[in-house]
C-alpha positions as a printed Julia matrix, in Angstrom:
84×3 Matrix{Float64}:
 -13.48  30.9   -1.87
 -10.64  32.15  -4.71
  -6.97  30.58  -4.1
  -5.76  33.4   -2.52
  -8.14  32.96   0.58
  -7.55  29.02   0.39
  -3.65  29.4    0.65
  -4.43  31.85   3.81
  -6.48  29.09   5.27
  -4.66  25.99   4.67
  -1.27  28.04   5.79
  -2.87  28.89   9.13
  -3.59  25.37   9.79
  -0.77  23.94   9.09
   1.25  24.65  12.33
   0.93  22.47  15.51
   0.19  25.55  17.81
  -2.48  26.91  15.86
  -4.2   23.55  15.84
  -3.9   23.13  19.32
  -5.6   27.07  19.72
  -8.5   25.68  17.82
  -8.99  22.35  19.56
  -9.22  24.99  22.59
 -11.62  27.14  21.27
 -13.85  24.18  20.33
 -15.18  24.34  23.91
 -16.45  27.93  23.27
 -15.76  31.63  24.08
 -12.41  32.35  25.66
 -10.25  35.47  26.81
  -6.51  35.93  26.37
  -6.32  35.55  29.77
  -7.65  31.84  29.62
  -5.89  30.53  26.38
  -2.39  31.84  27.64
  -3.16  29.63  30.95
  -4.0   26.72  29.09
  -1.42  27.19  25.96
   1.7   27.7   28.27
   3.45  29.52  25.46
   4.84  33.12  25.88
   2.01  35.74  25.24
   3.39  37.08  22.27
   3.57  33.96  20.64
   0.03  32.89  20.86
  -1.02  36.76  19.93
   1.15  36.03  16.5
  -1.28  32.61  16.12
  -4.37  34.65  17.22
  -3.87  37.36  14.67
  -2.84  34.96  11.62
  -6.13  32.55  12.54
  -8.44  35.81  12.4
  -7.31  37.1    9.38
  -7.66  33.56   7.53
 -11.39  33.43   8.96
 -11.11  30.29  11.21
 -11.86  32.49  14.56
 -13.67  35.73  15.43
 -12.69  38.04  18.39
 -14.53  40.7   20.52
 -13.17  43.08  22.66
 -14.72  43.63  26.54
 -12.9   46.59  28.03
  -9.12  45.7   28.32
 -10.01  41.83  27.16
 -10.4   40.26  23.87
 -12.14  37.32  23.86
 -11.67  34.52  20.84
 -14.1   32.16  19.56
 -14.62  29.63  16.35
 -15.6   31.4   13.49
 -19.55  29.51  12.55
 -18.75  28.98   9.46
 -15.79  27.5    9.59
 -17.07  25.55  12.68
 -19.2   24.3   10.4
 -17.14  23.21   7.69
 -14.81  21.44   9.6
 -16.17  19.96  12.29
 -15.38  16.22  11.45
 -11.69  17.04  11.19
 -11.52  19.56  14.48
């Protein structure tokens, strides 16, 4: 992993919210739908920590029709999982 994609990482976990998406996710698979229930934060604010955790790699997303769904990223998963 070059610098570059470090900083990206290590700036995407360092906010409160986007640690608290990931403890979420650690349970598995979830829509939008799901993680705005359980983040009670305003939609477009969780969308912002969505989109800065899937570009730095930590989650991966699929869409189903109108819903996206969010997961942990394996590898990442991997890495981390003594500290998530």
């Amino acid at each position: 992993m070059d610098i570059k994609n470090l900083t990206s990482l290590f700036k995407a976990l360092g906010d409160e919210n986007r640690l608290r998406l990931i403890n979420l996710l650690k349970r598995g698979e979830l829509c939008c739908c799901q993680i705005n229930q359980e983040m009670q934060l305003p939609q477009n604010l969780i969308s912002h920590h969505l989109k800065v955790l899937r570009e730095s790699g930590v989650l991966n997303s699929r869409k189903d029709g109108r819903w996206v769904h969010y997961s942990l990223n394996d590898h990442f998963a991997d890495k981390f999982k003594s500290i998530i």
